[in-house]
N, C-alpha and C positions, 0 to 999 in steps of 0.2 A: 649217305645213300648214294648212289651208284646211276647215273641216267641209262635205263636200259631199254636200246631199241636197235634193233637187228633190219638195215635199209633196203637189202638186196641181197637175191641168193650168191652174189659175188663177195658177196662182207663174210655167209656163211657157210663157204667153200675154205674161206683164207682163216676162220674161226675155229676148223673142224667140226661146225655142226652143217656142213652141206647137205642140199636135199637133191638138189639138180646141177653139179657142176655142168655149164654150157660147154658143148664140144663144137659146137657148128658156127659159123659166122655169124650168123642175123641173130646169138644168144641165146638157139636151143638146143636140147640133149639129142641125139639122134633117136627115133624110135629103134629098139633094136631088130635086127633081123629077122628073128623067128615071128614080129608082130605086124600082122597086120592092122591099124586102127580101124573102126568103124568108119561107115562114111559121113555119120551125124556129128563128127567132132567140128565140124564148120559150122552144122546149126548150135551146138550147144555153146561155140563164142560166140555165135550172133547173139543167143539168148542170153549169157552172161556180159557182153557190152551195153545190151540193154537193159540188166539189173544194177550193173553200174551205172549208168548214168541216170536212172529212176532214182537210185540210193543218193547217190549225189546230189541230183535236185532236193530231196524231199530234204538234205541236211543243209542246204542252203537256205531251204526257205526255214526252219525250225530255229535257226540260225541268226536269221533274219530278225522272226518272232520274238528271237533272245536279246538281239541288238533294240529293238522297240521298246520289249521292257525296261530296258539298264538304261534307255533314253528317257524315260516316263519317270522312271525311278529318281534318277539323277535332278531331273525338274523340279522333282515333287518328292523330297528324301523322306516319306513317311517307312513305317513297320510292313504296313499293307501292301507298298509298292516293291520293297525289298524282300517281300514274299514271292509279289508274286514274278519279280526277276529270278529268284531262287526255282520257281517252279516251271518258269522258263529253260530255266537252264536243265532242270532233268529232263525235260521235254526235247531240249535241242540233244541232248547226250543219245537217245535210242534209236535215233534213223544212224549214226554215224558209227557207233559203237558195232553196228552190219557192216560196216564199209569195211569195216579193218581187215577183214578178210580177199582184200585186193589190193595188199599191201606184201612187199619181200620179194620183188622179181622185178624192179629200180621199173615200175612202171611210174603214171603222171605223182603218184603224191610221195613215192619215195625214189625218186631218178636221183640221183648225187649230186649232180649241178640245179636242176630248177626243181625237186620235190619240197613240198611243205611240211611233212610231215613232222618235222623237229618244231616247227611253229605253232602246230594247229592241236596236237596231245602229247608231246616231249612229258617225260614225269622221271621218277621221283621228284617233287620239289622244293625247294630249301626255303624256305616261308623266308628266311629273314636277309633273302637277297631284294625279294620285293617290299617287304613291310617290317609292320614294329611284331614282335611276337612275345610270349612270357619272357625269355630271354633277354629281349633288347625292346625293352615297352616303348624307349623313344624311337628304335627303327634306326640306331645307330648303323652307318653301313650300309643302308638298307636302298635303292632306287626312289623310292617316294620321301626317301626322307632327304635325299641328294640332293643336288643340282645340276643332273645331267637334263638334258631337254626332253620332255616326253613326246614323242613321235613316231610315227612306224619305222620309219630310219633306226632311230637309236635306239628302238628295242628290241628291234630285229638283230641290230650289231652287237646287244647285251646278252641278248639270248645264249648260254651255253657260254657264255665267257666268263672266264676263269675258271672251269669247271661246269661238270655236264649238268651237276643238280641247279646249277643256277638260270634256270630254267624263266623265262619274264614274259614266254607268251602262251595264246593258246587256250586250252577250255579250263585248264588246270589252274589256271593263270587267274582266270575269271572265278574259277570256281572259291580260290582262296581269298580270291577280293569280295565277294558275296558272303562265305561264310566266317570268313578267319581262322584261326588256328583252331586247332580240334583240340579242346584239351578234356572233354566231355566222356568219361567211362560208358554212359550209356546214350548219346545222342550224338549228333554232326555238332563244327562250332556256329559259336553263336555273336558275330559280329554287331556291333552295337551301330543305329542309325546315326547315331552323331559321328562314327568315323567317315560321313559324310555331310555333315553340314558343316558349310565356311564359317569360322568364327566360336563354332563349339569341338570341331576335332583337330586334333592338331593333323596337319599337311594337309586338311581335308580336299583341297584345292589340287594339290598334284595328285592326288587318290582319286578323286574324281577324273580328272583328264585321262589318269591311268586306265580305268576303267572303261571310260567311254572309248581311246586308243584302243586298246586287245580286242576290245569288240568289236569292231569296224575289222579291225586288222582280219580276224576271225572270216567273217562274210566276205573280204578280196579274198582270203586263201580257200576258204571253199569253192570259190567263181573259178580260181584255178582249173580246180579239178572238173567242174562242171565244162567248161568250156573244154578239157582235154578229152574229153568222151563225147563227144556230139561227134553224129554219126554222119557228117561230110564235114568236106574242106582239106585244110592241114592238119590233121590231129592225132592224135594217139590212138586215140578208137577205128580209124581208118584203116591207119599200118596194121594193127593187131587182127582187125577181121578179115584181114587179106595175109596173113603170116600161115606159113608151114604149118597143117594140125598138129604138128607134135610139140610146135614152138606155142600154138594157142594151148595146149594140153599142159604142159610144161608150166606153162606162167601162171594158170590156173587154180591147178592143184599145190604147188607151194605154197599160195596164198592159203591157201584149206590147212595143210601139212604144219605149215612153222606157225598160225595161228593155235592151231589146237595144240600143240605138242611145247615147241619154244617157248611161246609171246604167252599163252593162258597159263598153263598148266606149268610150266619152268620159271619161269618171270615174275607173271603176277598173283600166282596163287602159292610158289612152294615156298617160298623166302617168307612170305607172311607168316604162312604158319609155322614154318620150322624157327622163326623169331619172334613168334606171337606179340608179334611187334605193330600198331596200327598205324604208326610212319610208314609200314610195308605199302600197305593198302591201295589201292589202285584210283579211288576217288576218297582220299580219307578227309578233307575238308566236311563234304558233304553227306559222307556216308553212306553213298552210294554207290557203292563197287559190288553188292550185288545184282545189280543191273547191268551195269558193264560184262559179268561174265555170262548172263543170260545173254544178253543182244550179239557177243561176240560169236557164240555157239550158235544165234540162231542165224547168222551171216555164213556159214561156214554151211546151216542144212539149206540156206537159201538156196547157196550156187550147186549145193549135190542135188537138189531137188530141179532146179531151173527154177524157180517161182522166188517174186517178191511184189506184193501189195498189186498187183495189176498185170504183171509182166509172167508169162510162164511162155515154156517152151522146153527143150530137150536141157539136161540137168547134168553132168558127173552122172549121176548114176548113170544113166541112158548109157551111157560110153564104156563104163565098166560091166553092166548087167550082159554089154553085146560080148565083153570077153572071157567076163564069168559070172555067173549070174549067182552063184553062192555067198561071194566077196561081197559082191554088191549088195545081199541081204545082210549079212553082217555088219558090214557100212553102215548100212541105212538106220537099224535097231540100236547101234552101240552110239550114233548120232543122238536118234531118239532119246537115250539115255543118260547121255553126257547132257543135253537139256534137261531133262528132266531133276536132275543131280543138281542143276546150278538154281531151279525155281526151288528147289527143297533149301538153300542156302539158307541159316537161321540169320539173321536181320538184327541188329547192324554186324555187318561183315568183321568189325575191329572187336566185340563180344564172343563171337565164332572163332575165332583166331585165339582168341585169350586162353593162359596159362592155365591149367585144371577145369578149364569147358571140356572135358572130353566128349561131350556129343557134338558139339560145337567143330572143335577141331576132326571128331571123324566124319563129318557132314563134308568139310572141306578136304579131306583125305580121299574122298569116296571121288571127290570131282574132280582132281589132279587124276587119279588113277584112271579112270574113265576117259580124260581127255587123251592121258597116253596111247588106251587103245586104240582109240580113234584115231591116233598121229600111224599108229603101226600099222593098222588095217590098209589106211590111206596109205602109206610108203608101199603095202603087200600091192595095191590099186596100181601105184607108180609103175613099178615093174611088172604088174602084167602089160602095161601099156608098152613096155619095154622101154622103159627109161630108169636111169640110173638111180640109185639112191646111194649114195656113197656112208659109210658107217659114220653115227654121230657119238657124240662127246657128253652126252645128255639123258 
């Protein structure tokens, strides 16, 4: 399996799937000549630095929630409590799984030097870099079965070394130490309680520490991001609301564009099916990647809409309806629809994908195709704004 994660539209200029090569210094495309922008493109980054950082909080504290559990759980290793860490954990996944949509333009969580984002959902992952799996029962190989030191140090430095799939931290990270390996045709895996009590699972001791690390690790690297969108000081949210409208337009809409199009619809949904493989799958420990492609979509009509859980104000639309209001309704329905298409998803997502499900597989066919529209629509969007979309590879 292949780590697939695309950081900055600089990655996806040099890839040939660019969507905004930067022409100008401060990183953005010129508006082109014939375009005038609206003059609401200033309120609509105010209103989407303020759905980022609402988004942000609400996945720190959810986050938070999920570190309490895995604390309680660890105390007290019963069934009940590794439940309810389990239901934690999809619970922290649905505020964050929106955020992604403010990812691919090297802002706070994918910048090259200090973004987290390889840390915090980095995937596909190799189960038998972190633990024992059918394969290797003892965990030969494996970090927990080592003796490297477990620490946010050394698994920070573990992360991604030797290969991208080896993947040591993160939600994925966690997710695979709550459920274990998914060997299950019709449910998530089913990790046993005693891989965590000392004295009845083997390494249960460094499985634990491991455990309790990623999750901590989890709540600094969220704080990250929280703290880079607070709207004074030194911060990222500061530069951004005071940037060129074209450069806040710009950074914007790529995040909507290579989410829908790239990162959903090419990444995490078409290799699945066309491998009817449930290693593809995007939460496949858990079994829950169809919520991932719901919450991802509904992040994407967050910021066209301007609204999220408290926060509203002027949206993507607002900005495209001023330059054509047609576009804009298209937008809007084909949005509508590409969610719609992801709640219809038949449940568990690795059954949907499988070999001779053809309703299954055209359910997830119908969502790919839908997301594309919405990549194309929005590129049609791009360039009324008169900013570049250069031809992709995809």
């Amino acid at each position: 399996m292949l780590f697939r994660v695309v950081r900055t539209s600089f990655a996806l200029c040099s890839l040939g799937l660019a969507l905004a090569c930067p022409s100008t210094d401060d990183g953005g495309a010129d508006a082109g000549p014939d375009v005038e922008l609206p003059d609401n493109v200033g309120d609509v980054a105010q209103t989407y630095a303020d759905i980022v950082l609402a988004n942000y909080e609400d996945t720190l504290a959810a986050a938070q929630d999920l570190d309490g559990a895995i604390t309680t759980f660890l105390a007290d290793p019963t069934a009940a409590n590794l439940a309810t860490a389990k239901d934690a954990w999809r619970a922290a996944r649905e505020p964050y799984l929106q955020t992604e949509v403010f990812r691919f333009y090297e802002g706070p969580i994918d910048d090259e030097e200090t973004g987290p984002e390889g840390f915090i959902n980095a995937w596909p992952l190799d189960e038998n870099y972190i633990d024992y799996t059918l394969d290797t029962p003892d965990g030969a190989g494996s970090i927990i079965a080592g003796t490297d030191t477990i620490d946010a140090a050394t698994l920070e430095s573990l992360n991604e070394q030797g290969g991208e799939a080896n993947i040591a931290t993160g939600y994925h990270a966690i997710e695979f130490l709550l459920w274990g390996q998914d060997t299950a045709s019709d449910g998530p895996g089913d990790r046993p309680v005693d891989d965590y009590i000392v004295g009845t699972g083997a390494n249960a001791d460094r499985r634990r520490l491991y455990l309790e690390t990623v999750s901590a690790m989890l709540v600094g690297h969220l704080q990250h991001l929280v703290d880079a969108w607070q709207p004074t000081g030194d911060t990222y949210a500061v530069d951004f609301v005071a940037a060129a409208p074209e450069v806040q337009l710009e950074r914007i809409m790529i995040g909507m564009i290579v989410l829908a199009g790239f990162e959903t619809g090419s990444e995490r949904l078409k290799p699945a099916l066309d491998n009817h493989d449930q290693e593809e799958e995007h939460s496949c420990f858990s079994d829950n990647t169809h919520r991932d492609m719901i919450q991802d979509i509904q992040g994407i009509q967050n910021v066209w809409r301007g609204s999220y859980d408290g926060v509203s104000g002027d949206g993507v639309k607002d900005v495209i309806t001023a330059l054509d209001e047609g576009l804009a309704t298209d937008i809007n329905q084909a949005i509508d629809q590409a969610l719609a298409d992801a709640n219809a998803l038949p449940v568990p997502f690795d059954q949907a994908i499988a070999s001779g499900n053809d309703a299954g597989n055209a359910a997830v066919q119908t969502l790919i195709d839908q997301l594309f529209i919405v990549r194309d629509l929005l590129e049609d969007a791009f360039r009324a704004a008169g900013l570049d979309v250069p031809p992709r590879e995809f």
